[in-house]
DRENDO-1510 file (C-alpha; in Angstrom, 1 decimal, always signed):
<recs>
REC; n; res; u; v; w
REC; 1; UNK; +25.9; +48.8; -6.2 .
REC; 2; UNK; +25.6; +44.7; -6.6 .
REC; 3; UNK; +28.4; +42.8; -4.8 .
REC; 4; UNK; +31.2; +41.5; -7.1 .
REC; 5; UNK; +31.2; +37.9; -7.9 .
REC; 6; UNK; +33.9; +35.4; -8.4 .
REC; 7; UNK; +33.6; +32.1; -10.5 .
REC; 8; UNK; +34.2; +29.1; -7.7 .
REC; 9; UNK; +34.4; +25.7; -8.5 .
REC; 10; UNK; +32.6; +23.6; -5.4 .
REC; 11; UNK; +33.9; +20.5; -4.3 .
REC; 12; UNK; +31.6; +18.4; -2.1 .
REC; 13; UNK; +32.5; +14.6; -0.7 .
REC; 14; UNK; +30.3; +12.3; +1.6 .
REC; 15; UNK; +32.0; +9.7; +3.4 .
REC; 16; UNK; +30.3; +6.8; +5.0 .
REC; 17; UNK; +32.6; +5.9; +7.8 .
REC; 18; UNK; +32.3; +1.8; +9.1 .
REC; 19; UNK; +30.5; +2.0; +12.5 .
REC; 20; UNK; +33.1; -0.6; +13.5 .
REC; 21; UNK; +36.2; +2.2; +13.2 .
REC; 22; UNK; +38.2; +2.8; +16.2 .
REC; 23; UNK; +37.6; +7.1; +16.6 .
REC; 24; UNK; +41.2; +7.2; +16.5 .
REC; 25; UNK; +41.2; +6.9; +12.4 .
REC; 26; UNK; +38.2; +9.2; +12.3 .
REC; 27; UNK; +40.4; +11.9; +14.2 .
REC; 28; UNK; +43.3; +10.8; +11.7 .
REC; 29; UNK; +40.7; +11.1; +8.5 .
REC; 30; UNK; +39.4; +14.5; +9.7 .
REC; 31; UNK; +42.2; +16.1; +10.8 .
REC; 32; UNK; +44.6; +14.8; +7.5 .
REC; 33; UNK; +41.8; +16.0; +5.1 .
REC; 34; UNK; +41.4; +18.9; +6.5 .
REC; 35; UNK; +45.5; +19.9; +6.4 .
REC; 36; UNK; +44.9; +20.0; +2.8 .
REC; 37; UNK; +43.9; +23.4; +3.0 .
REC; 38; UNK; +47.2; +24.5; +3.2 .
REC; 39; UNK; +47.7; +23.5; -0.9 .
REC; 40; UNK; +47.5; +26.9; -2.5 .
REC; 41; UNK; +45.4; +26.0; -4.8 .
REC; 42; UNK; +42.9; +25.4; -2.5 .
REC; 43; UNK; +41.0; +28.1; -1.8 .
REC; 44; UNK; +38.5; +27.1; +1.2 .
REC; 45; UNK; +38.3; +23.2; +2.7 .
REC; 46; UNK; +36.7; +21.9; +5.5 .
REC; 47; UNK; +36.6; +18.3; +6.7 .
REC; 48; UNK; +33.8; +17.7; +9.5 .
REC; 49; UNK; +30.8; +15.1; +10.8 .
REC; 50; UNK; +27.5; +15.7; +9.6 .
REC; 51; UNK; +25.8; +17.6; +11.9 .
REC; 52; UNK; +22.2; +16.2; +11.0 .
REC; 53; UNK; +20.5; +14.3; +8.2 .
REC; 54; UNK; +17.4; +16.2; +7.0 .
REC; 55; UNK; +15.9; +14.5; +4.0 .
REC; 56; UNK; +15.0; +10.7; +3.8 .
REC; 57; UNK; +17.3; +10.1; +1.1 .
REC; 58; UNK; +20.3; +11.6; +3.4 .
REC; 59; UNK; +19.1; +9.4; +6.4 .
REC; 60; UNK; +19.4; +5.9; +4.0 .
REC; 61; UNK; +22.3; +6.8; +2.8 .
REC; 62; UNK; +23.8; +7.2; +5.9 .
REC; 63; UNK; +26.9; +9.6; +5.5 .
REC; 64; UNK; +28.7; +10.2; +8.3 .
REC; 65; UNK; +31.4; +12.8; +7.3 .
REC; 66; UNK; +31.9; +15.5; +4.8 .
REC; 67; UNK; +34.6; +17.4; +2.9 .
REC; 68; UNK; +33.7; +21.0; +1.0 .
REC; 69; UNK; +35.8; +22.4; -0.7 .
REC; 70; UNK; +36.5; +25.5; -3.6 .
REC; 71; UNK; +39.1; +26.6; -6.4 .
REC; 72; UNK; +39.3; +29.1; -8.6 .
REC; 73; UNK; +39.4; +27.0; -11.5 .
REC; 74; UNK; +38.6; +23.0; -12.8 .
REC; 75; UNK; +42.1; +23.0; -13.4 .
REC; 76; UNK; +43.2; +24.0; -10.0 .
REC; 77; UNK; +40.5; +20.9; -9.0 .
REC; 78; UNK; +42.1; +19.1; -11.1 .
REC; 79; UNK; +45.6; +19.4; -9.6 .
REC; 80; UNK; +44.2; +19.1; -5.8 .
REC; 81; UNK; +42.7; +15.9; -6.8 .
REC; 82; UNK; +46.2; +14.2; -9.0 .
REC; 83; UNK; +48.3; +16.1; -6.0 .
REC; 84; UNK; +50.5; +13.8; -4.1 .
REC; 85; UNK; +49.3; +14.9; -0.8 .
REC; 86; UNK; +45.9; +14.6; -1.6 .
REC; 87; UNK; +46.5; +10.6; -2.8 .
REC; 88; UNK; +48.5; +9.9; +0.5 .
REC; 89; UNK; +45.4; +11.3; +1.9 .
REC; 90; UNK; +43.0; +9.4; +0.7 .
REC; 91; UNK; +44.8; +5.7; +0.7 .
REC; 92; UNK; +46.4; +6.4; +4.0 .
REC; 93; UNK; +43.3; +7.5; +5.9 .
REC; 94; UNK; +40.4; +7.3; +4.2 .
REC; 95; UNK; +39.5; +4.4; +1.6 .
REC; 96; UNK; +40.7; +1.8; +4.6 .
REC; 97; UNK; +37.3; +3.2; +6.6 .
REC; 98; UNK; +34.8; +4.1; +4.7 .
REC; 99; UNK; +32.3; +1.6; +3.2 .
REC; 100; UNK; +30.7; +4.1; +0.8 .
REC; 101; UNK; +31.8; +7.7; -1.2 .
REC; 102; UNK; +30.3; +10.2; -3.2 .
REC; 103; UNK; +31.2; +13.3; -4.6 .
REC; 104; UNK; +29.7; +16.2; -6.7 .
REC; 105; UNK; +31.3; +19.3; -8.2 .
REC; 106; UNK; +29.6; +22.6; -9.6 .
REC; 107; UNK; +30.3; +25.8; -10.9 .
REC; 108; UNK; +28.8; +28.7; -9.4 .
REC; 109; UNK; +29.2; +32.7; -9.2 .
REC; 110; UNK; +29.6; +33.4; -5.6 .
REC; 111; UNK; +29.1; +36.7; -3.8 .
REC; 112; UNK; +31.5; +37.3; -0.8 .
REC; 113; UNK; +34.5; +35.1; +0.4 .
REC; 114; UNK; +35.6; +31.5; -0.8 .
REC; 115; UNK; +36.0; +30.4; +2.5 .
REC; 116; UNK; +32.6; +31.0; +4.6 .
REC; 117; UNK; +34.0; +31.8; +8.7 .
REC; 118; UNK; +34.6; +29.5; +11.2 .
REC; 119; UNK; +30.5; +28.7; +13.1 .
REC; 120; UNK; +28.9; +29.7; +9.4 .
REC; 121; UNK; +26.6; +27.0; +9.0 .
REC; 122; UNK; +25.6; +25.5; +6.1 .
REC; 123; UNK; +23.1; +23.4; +4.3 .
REC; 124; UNK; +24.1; +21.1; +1.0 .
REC; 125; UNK; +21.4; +19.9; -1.2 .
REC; 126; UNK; +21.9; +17.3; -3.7 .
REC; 127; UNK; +19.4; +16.5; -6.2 .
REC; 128; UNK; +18.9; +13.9; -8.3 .
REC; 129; UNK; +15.7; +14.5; -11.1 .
REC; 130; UNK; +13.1; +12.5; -12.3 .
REC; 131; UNK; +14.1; +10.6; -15.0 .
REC; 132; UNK; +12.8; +12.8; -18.3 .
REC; 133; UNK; +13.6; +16.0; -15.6 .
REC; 134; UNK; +16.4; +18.1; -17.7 .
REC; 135; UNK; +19.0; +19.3; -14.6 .
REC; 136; UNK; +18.6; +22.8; -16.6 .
REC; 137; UNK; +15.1; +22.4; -15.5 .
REC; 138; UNK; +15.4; +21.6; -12.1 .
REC; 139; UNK; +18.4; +24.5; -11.9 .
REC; 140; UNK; +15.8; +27.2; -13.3 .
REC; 141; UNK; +13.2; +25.6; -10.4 .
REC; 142; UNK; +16.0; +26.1; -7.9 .
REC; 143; UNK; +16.7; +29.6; -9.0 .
REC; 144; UNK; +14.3; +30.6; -6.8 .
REC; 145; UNK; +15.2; +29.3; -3.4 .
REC; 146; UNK; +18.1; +32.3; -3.3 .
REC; 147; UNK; +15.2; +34.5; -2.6 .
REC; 148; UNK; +13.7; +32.4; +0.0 .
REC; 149; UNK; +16.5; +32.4; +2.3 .
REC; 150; UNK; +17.3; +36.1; +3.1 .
REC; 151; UNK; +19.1; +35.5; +5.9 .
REC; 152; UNK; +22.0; +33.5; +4.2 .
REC; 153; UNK; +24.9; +34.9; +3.6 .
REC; 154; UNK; +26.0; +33.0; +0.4 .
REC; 155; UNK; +23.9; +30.7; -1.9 .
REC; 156; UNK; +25.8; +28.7; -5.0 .
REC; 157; UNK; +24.2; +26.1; -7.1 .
REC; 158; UNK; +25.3; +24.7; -10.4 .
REC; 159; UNK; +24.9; +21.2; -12.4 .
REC; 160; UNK; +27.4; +18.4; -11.5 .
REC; 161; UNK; +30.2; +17.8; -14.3 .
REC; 162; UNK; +32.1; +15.2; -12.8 .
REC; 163; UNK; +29.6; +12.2; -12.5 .
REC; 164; UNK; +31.4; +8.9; -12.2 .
REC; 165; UNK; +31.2; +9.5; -7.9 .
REC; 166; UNK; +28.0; +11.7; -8.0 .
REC; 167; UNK; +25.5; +8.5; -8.1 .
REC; 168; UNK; +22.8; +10.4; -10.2 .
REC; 169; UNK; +23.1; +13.5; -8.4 .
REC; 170; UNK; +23.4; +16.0; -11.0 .
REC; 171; UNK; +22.7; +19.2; -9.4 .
REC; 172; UNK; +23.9; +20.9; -6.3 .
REC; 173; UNK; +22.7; +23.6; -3.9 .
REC; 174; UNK; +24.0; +25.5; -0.8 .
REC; 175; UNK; +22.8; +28.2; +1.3 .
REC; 176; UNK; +25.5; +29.8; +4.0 .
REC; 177; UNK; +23.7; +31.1; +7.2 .
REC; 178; UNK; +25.6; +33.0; +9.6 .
REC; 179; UNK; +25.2; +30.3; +12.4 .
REC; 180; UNK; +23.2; +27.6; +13.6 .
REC; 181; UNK; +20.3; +29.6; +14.7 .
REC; 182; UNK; +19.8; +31.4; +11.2 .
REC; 183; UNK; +19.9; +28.0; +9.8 .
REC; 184; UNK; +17.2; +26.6; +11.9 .
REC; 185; UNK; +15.3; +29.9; +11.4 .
REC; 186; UNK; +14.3; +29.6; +8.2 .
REC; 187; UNK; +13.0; +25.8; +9.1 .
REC; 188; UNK; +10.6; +27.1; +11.0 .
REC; 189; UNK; +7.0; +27.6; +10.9 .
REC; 190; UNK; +5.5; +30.3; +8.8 .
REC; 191; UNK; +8.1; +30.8; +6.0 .
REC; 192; UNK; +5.9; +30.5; +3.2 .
REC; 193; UNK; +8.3; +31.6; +0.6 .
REC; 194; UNK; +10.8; +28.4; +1.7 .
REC; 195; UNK; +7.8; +25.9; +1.6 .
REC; 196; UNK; +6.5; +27.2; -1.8 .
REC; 197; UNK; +10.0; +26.9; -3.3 .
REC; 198; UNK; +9.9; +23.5; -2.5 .
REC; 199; UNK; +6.6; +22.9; -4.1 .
REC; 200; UNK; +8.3; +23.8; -7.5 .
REC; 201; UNK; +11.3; +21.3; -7.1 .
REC; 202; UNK; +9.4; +18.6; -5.3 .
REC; 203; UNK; +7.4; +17.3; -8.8 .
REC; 204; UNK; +11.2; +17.4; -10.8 .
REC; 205; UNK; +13.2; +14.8; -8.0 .
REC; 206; UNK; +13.4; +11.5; -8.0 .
REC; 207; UNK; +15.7; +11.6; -4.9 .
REC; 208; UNK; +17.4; +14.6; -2.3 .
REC; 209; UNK; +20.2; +14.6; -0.2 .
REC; 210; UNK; +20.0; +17.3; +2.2 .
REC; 211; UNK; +22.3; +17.6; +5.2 .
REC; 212; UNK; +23.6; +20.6; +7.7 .
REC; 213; UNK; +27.1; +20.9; +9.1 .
REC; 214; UNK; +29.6; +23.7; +10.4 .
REC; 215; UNK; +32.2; +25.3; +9.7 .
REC; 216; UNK; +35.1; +24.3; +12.0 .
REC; 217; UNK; +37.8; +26.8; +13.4 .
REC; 218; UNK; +41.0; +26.8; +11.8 .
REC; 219; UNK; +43.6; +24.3; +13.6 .
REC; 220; UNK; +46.0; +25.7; +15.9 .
REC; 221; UNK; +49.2; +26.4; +14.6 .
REC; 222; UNK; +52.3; +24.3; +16.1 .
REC; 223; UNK; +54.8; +25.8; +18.1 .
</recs>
């Protein structure tokens, strides 16, 4: 029997945090984005550095940080972005360090749970197309990279509907591996269904983000 599916609405922000900021108000960032989790209409945020830049395009922009989050709705998005806490948030801690910020949002059918376990780790493509490339075409390319990962546990992908942060980049991709190791698995040598997946997408791009981070364990609860 097929897994059930729920309808997830993916949240993704890049942060470029000055290299002049005292690591004091990228503790205070981190750690105030990531209490947002505890809205309940939030269901799955994580606020973390980027583990590693893995594209050209991700290594000149340069984005330090990263925020992923999921709702059940674009309404619930909607109210986690107009929520109080979320502005305090973002004036308080995060527009007073960062030099640049981008964001994409997608709607995808996901198969297990909205929020992927603490050490999952996960890579976040963004693509931009060629210009004359139709994001419908490069989403029916990308169809086709869920197959060449077997060893994720969760793949989404969808086209961006929210582009005034999104810099061109209208279509997003993740793949959810179990850890690190799985990750850098499929990377290497001999995966032939990976490298001809690429081969498709490569002639439809005119730019790719692609980046790897982790999941972080859940804060510790105060006494």
């Amino acid at each position: 029997m097929a897994a059930a599916t729920a309808t997830t609405v993916e949240h993704v922000v890049l942060f470029k945090v000055r290299d002049s900021t005292d690591p004091s108000k990228i503790e205070a960032m981190i750690s105030n984005l990531g209490s947002l989790v505890s809205l309940d209409i939030v269901s799955h945020l994580a606020a973390v550095p980027i583990l590693r830049h893995r594209s050209a395009a991700a290594s000149t922009a340069g984005f330090t940080h990263l925020l992923h989050s999921r709702y059940r709705s674009k309404p619930d998005l909607a109210a986690y972005s107009a929520h109080p806490a979320h502005q305090t948030v973002v004036k308080e801690y995060v527009l007073s360090i960062c030099d640049d910020i981008m964001a994409v949002d997608w709607v995808a059918d996901l198969e297990g749970p909205a929020a992927p376990p603490p050490g999952s780790a996960i890579r976040l493509s963004l693509a931009k197309p060629k210009v004359g490339a139709a994001p419908a075409e490069l989403l029916a390319a990308i169809q086709g990279a869920k197959g060449a990962v077997p060893a994720a546990r969760q793949v989404s992908y969808g086209e961006n509907f929210s582009p005034a942060r999104a810099k061109g980049y209208s279509v997003g991709f993740l793949s959810v591996f179990p850890g690190l190791e799985e990750l850098d698995a499929m990377d290497g040598e001999g995966n032939e269904a990976v490298e001809a997946h690429k081969e498709k997408v490569r002639p439809l791009l005119e730019s790719l983000i692609v980046i790897d981070f982790v999941v972080p364990s859940p804060p510790a609860a105060s006494l």
